[in-house]
N, C-alpha and C positions, 0 to 999 in steps of 0.2 A: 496482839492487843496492846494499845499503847494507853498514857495515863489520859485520864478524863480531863475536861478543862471545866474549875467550879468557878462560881459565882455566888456567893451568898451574903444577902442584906438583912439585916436586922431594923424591921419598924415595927414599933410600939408592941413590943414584947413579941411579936411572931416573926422567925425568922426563915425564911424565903429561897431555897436553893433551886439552880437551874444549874445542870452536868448536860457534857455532851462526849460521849464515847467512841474515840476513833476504832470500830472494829466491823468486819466482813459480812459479819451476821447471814452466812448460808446456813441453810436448812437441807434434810437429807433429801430431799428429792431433787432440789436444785446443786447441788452437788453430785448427785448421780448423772443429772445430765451433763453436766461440766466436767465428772471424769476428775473429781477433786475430793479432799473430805470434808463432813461436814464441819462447819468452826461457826459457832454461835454463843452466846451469851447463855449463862441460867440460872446466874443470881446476883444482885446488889446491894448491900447491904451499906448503910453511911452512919459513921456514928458522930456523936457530938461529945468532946471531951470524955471519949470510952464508952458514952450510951446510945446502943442506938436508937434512931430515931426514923429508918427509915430502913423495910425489908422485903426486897422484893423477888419473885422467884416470875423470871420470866423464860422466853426460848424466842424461836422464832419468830412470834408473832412481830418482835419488834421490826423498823427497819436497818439498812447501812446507816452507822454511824449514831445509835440510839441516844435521844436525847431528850433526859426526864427530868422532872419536875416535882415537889413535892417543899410544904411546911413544914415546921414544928414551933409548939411554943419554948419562950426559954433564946439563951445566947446570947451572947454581947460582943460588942466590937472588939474584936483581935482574937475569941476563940478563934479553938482549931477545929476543920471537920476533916473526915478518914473515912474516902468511898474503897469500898473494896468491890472490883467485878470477876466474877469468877466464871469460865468458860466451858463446854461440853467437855472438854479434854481435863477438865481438874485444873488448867492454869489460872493463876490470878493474880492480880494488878490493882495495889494501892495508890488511890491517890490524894493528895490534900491539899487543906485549900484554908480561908478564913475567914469569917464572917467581919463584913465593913460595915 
């Protein structure tokens, strides 16, 4: 899993994030026929200066290279945001970014 690439805008009080996650997202049936294990996604979590604001428990439903979407009120220009994705195997990959 590698780091997300963000994007977040602030207009008029509601600020605006678009993430896109470089990762394999198999699932175990598709991995049983590929003879591989499974590696997928199963949680996201993005905070805004420590809060979050955004919590998501997904798996395979998503597809390769997941890429969400999601508000919050609140933020201004130069915070920090802090997506964490965590994967079937327990690994996980901070990334961050800053609201423009």
């Amino acid at each position: 899993m590698k780091k997300a690439r963000i994007k977040a805008k602030n207009k008029n009080g509601i600020t605006k994030v678009k993430a896109i996650f470089k990762h394999v997202m198999i699932g175990e049936d598709v991995a049983k026929k590929k003879g591989v294990k499974p590696d997928y996604m199963t949680n996201i979590v993005a905070k805004h200066n420590g809060e979050v604001v955004y919590d998501a428990s997904i798996g395979i439903m998503l597809s390769v290279n997941p890429y969400v979407k999601f508000s919050f009120k609140g933020g201004t220009k130069g915070d920090a945001l802090e997506i964490t994705a965590v994967d079937n195997s327990g690994a996980s990959k901070i990334s961050k970014g800053k609201i423009k």
